[in-house]
C-alpha positions as CSV (number, residue, x, y, z in Angstrom):
1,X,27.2,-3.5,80.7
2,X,27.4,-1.8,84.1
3,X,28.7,-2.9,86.5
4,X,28.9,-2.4,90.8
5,X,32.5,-3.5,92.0
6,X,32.6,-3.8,96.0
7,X,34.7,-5.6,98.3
8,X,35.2,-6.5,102.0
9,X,31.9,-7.0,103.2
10,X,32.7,-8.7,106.3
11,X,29.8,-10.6,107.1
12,X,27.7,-6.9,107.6
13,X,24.2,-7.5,106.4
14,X,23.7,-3.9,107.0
15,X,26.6,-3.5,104.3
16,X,25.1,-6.1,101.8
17,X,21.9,-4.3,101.9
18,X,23.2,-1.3,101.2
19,X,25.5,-2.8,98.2
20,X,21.8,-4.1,97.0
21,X,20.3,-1.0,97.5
22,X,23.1,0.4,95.0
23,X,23.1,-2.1,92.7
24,X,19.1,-1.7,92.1
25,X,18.9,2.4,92.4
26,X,22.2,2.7,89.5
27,X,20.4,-0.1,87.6
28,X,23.5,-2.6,87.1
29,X,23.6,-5.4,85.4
30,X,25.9,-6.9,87.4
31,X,27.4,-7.4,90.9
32,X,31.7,-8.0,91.1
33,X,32.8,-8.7,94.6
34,X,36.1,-8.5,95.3
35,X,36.6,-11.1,98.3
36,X,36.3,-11.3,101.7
37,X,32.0,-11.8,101.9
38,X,31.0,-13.2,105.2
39,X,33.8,-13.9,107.1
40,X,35.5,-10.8,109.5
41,X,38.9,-12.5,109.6
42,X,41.3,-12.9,112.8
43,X,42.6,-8.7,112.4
44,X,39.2,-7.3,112.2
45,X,37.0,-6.7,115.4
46,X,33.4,-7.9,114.3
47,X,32.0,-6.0,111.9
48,X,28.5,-4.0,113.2
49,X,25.3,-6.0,112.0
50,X,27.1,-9.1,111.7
51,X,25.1,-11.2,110.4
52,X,26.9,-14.2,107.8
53,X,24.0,-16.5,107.0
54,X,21.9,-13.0,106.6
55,X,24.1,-12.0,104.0
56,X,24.9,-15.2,102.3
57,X,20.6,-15.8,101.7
58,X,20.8,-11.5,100.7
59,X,23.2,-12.2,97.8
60,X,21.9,-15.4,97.1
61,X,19.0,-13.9,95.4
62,X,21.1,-12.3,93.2
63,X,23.4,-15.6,92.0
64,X,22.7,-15.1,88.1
65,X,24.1,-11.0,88.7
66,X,27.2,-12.1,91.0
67,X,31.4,-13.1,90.3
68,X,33.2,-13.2,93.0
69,X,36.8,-14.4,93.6
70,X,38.0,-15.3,96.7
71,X,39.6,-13.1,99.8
72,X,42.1,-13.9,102.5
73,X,39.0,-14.6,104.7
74,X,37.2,-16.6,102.7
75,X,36.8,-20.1,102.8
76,X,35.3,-23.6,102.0
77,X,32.5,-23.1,104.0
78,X,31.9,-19.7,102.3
79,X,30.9,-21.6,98.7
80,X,29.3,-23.9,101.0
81,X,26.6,-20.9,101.9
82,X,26.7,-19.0,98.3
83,X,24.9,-20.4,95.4
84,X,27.7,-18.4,93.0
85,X,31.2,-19.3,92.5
86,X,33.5,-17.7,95.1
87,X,36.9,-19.3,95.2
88,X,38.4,-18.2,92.2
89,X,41.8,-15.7,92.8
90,X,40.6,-13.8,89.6
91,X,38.2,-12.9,87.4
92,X,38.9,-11.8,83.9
93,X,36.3,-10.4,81.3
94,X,36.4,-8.4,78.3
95,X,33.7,-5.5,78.2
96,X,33.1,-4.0,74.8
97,X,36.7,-4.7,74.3
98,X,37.8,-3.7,77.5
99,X,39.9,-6.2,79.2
100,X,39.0,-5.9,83.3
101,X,41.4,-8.1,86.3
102,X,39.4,-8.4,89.1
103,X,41.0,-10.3,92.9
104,X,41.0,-9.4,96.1
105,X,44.5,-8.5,96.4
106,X,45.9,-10.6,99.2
107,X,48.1,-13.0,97.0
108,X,51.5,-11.5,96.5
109,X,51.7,-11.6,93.0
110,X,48.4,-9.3,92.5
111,X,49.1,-7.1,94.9
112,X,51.1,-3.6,93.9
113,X,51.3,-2.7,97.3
114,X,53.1,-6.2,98.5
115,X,55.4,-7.1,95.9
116,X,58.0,-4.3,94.6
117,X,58.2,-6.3,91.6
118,X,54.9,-6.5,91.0
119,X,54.0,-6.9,86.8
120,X,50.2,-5.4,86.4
121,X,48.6,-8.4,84.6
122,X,48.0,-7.7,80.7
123,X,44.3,-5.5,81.0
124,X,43.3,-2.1,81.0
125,X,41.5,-1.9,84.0
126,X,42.6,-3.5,87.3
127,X,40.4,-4.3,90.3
128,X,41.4,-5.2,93.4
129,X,40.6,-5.0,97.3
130,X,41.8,-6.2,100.5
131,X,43.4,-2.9,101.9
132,X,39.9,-1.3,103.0
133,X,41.5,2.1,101.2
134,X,39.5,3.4,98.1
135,X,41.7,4.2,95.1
136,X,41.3,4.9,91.5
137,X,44.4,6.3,89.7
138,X,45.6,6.0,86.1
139,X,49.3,4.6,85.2
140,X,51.8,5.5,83.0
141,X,50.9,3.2,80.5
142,X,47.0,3.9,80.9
143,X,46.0,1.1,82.8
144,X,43.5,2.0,85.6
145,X,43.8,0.6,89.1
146,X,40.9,0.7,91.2
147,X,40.1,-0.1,94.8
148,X,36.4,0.3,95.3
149,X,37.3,0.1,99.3
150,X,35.6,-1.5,101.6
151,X,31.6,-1.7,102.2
152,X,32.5,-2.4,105.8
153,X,35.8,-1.6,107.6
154,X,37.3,1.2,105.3
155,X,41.1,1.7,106.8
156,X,43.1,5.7,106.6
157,X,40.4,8.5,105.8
158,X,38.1,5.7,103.3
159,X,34.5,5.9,103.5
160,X,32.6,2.5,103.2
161,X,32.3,2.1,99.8
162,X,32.2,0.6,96.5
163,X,33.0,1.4,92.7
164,X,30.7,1.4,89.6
165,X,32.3,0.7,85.9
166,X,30.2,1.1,83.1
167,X,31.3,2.7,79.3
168,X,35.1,3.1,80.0
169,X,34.2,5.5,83.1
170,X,35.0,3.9,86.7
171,X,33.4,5.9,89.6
172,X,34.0,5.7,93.5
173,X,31.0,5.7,95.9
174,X,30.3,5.9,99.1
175,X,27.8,3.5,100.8
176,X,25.1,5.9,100.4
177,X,25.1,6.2,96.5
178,X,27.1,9.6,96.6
179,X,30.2,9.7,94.0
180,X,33.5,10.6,95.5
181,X,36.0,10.6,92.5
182,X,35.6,9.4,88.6
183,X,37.7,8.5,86.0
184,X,37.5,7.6,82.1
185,X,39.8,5.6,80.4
């Protein structure tokens, strides 16, 4: 399976078309997003191309491709508007053997950067947003931690972006379909 990992889209239809755009051109089977779909959240100025119902009827056409788990700024009335499952704090799935953690990142116990104590959940690759900074790095007991960044409001030198997995190879993007950095397992 293939895979397009993206988080923080922030309500940017101009973002979720682009994410689309991606996901059709690199022909994935499926669409992982990380959190934080429509709404911009109380830190964030509004996102360009703001545009929530816009983006909520966008990925609505792609339901049967889509998990999601839930973001700091997402809320009821987010799975109100999507017609996939989006409140979730993770998803877990086994590709080919594979064993992949995907949240947004936000809760303190699945967050690296929050917790100094922080145990990495039992998989082999770990996904997670919320910090808007793309990373991919390997540990020292081979587990993989990725950041695909965000499509929207990428924080430090980021570009908007998004990661594809597919094969035991991750690969950061930027928005317009150009890979930054890649990494096998």
């Amino acid at each position: 399976m293939k895979y397009l990992i993206c988080a923080d889209i922030h309500g940017s239809i101009e973002a979720a078309e682009k994410v689309i755009q991606n996901f059709k051109t690199l022909k994935c089977d499926y669409l992982i997003i990380l959190g934080d779909i429509i709404n911009h959240g109380p830190r964030n100025g509004i996102p360009e191309k703001y545009d929530p119902p816009a983006v909520a009827d966008l990925l609505n056409k792609y339901a049967d491709k889509i998990m999601a788990c839930r973001g700091n700024c997402d809320s009821e009335v987010t799975q109100m508007l999507m017609e996939f499952r989006c409140m979730q704090d993770y998803i877990f799935l086994a590709d080919n053997g594979i064993r992949i953690f995907c949240t947004h990142g936000h809760l303190d116990q699945l967050n690296p950067s929050v917790k100094d104590e922080f145990k990495m959940p039992h998989c082999d690759i770990f996904f997670s947003g919320h910090t808007h900074v793309q990373v991919l790095e390997k540990h020292n007991n081979n587990q993989i931690i990725c950041n695909p960044g965000s499509t929207t409001l990428p924080k430090l030198s980021s570009s908007k972006g998004f990661a594809v997995y597919e094969h035991k190879n991750i690969s950061l993007y930027d928005l317009n379909g150009t890979i930054l950095k890649t990494m096998d397992l």
